[in-house]
C-alpha positions as CSV (number, residue, x, y, z in Angstrom):
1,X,31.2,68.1,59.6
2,X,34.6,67.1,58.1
3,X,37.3,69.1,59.9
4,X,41.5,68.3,59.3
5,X,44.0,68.7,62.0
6,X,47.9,69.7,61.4
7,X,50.0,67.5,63.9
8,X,53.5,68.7,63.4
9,X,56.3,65.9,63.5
10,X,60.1,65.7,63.4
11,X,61.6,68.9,61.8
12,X,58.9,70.0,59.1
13,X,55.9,67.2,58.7
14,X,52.8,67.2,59.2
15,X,50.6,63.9,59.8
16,X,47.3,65.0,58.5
17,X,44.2,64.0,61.1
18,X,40.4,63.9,59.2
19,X,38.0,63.7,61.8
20,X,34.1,64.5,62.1
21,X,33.7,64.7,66.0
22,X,34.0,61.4,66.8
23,X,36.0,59.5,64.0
24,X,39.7,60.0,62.4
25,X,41.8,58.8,60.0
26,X,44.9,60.0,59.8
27,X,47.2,60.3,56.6
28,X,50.7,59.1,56.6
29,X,51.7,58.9,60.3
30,X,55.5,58.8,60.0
31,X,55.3,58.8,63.7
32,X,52.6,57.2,66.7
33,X,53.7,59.2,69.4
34,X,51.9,62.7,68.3
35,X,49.0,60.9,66.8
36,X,48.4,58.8,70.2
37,X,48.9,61.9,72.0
38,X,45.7,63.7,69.7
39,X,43.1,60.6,70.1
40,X,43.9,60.3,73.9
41,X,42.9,64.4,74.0
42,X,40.5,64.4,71.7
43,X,38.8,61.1,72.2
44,X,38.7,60.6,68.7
45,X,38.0,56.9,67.5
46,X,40.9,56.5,65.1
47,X,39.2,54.0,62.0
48,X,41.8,54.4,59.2
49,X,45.5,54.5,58.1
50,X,46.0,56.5,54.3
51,X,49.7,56.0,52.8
52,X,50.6,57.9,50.1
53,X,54.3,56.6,49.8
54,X,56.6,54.3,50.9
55,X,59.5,56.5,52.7
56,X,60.1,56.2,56.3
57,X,58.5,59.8,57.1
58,X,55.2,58.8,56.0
59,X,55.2,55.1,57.2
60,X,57.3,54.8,60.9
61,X,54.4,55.1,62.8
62,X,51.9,52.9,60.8
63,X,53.1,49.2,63.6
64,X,52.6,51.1,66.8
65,X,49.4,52.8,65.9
66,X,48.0,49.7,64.7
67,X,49.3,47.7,68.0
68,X,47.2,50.4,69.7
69,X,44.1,51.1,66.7
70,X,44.0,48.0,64.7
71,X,42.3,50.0,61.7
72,X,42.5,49.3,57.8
73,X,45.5,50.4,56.0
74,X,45.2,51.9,52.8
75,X,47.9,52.5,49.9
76,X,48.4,52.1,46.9
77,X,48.7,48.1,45.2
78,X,52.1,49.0,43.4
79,X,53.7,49.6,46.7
80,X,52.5,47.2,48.8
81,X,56.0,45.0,49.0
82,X,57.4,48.2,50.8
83,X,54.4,49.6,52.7
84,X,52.7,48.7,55.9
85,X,50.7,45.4,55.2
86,X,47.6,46.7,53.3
87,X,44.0,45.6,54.2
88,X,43.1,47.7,50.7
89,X,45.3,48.2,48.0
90,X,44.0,50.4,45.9
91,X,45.0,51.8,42.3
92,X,44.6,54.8,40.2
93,X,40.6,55.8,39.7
94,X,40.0,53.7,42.5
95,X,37.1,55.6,45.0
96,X,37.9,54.4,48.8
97,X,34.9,55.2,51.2
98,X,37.3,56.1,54.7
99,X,35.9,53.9,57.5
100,X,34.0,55.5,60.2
101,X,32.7,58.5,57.8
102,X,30.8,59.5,55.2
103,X,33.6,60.6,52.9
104,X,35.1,59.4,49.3
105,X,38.0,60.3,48.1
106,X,39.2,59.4,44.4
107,X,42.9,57.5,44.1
108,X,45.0,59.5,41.7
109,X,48.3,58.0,40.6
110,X,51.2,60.1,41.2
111,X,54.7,58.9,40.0
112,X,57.4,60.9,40.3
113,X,58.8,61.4,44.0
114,X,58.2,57.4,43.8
115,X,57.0,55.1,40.9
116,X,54.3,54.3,43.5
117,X,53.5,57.5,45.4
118,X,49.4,58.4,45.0
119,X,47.1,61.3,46.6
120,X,43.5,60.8,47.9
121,X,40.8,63.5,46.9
122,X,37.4,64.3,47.5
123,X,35.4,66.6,49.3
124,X,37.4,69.9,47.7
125,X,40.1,67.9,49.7
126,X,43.6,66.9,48.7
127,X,46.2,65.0,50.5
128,X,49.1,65.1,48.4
129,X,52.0,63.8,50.3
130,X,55.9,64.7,48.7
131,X,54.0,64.8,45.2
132,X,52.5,68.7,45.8
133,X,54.2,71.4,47.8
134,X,52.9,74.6,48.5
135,X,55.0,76.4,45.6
136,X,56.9,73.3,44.8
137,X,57.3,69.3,44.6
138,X,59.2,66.3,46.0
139,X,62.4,65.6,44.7
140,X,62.7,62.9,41.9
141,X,63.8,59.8,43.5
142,X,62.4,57.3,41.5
143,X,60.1,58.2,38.7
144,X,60.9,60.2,35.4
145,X,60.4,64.4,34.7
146,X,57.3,63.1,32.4
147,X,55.7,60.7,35.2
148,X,56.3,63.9,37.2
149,X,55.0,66.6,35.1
150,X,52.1,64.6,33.9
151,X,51.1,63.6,37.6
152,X,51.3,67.4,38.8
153,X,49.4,68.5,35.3
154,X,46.3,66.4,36.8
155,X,46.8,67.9,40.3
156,X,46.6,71.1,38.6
157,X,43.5,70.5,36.9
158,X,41.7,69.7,40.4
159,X,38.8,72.7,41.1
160,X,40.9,75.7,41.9
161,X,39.0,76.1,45.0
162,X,40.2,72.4,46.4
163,X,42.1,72.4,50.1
164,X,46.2,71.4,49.5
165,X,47.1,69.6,52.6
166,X,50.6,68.7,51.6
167,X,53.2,66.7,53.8
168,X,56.1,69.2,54.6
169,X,56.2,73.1,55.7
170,X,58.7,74.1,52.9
171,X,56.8,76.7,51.4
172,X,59.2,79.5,52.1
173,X,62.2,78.2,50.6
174,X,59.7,76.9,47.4
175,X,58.4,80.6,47.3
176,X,61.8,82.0,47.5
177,X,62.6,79.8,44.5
178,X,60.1,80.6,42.5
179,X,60.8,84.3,43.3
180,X,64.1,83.9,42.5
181,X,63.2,81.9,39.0
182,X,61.0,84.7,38.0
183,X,62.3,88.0,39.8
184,X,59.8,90.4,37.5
185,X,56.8,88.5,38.5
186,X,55.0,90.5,41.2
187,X,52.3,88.3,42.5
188,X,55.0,85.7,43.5
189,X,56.9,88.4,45.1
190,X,54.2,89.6,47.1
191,X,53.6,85.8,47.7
192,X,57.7,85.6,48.9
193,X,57.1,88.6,51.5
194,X,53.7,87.3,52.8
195,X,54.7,83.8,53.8
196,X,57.7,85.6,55.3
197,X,56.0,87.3,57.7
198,X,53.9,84.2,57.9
199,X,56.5,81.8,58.8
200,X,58.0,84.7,61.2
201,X,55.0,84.6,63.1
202,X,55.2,81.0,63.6
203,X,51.8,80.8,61.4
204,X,51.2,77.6,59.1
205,X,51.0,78.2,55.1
206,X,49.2,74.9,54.8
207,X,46.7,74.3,53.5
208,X,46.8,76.1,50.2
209,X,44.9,75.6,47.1
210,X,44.9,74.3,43.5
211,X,44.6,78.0,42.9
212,X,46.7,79.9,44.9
213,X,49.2,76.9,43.2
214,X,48.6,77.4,40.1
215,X,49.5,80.7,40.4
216,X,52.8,81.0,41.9
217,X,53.8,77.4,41.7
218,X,56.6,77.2,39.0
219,X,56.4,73.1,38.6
220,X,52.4,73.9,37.6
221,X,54.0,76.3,35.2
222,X,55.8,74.5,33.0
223,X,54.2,75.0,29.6
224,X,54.1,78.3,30.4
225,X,56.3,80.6,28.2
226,X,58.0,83.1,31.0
227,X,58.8,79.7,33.0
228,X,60.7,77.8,30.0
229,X,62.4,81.6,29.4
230,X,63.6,81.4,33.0
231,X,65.4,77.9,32.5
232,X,66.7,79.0,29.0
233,X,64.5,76.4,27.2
234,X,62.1,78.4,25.7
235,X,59.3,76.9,22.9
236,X,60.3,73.6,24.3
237,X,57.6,70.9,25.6
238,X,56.6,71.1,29.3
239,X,58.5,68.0,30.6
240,X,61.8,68.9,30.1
241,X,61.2,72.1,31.3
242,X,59.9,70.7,34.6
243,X,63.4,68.8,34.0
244,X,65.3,71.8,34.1
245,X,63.0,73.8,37.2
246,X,63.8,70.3,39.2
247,X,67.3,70.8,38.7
248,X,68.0,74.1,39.5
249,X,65.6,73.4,42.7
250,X,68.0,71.1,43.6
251,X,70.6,73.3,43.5
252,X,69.1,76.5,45.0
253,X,69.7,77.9,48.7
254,X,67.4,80.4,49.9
255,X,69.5,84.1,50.4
């Protein structure tokens, strides 16, 4: 049985472990320390490295852990000059069998957050990185609001029922956002006071799902009518609406 393990790291990340029992791979391990730490308690045979991006967060940890667990690295071809040396570089469609398990997962090209960022899913799994936030998205470092849009429209159209295992805990500043963007919405106001008490408790809010996103996630709303109203570019195509939600993202602090 497939089970995925939250190991929290710096201020809000989360280095995602997959293991079965015996095996783990672990998804962008921006630091070794915590992931040693797990496999030495555990006793977990760590097989297999998955990089969705380039940035330091995500990557830091790859040289120690393979000094330790020399293991394939996966990631995506485009990236390779600034990632981790790659034993498989994989591109968009691409279906990766993860060493050690019996478990696919489908490579979907994400640009956006970075021209090379991708996610990995299968198994009603997804491991988005800085693409897919619960109630949000990475910022827009390198790739365009239509890159962006387009690569969380496919996200979107995932199973609703699929597992979000995004790379940050920001869902209750995204949620406050998106509360803010749309005040008369109910459901994401209800969504604003649950992951309050939530994150008061010291509880998780990850995973989430395609559906729950779909939902209450305003950058999976943009070619919907209320969400271009909120942004004052009503009737106009969904990428420069996501354009306009990006921006005033940027700009919002939390009450």
């Amino acid at each position: 049985m497939i089970e995925v393990t939250a190991i929290p790291a710096f201020e809000d990340n989360y280095l995602w472990m997959i293991h079965d029992g015996e095996h783990a791979a672990v998804v962008d391990p921006g630091d070794a320390a915590p992931v040693l730490d797990w496999l030495a308690r555990s006793g977990h045979r760590l097989t297999a490295i998955l990089l969705t991006h380039h940035h330091g967060d995500h990557i830091g940890g790859v040289a120690s852990l393979l000094a330790a667990h020399p293991v394939p690295v996966i990631g995506h071809r485009l990236d390779a000059q600034r990632l981790p040396p790659l034993t498989t570089a994989v591109e968009d469609g691409d279906v990766i069998r993860v060493p050690g398990f019996d478990l696919r997962f489908e490579v979907l090209a994400t640009p956006g957050h970075t021209v090379g960022h991708i996610c990995y899913a299968g198994a009603g799994l997804l491991f988005c990185g800085d693409t897919l936030f619960s109630a949000g998205c990475g910022r827009m470092f390198e790739g365009t609001a239509a890159q962006f849009e387009h690569s969380l429209s496919r996200l979107a159209a995932l199973p609703a029922e699929t597992q979000v295992f995004a790379a940050h805990e920001y869902t209750l500043g995204n949620i406050s956002f998106a509360a803010a963007l749309t005040p008369e919405d109910q459901t994401v106001q209800d969504a604003l006071s649950d992951i309050r008490q939530r994150r008061a408790a010291g509880q998780r809010t990850l995973p989430s799902s395609i559906g729950w996103e779909r939902r209450h996630n305003p950058f999976l709303r943009c070619a919907q009518p209320e969400i271009a109203e909120a942004v004052g570019l009503a009737g106009q195509g969904a990428p420069l609406v996501f354009a306009a939600v990006r921006k005033a993202k940027d700009g919002f602090r939390a009450p």
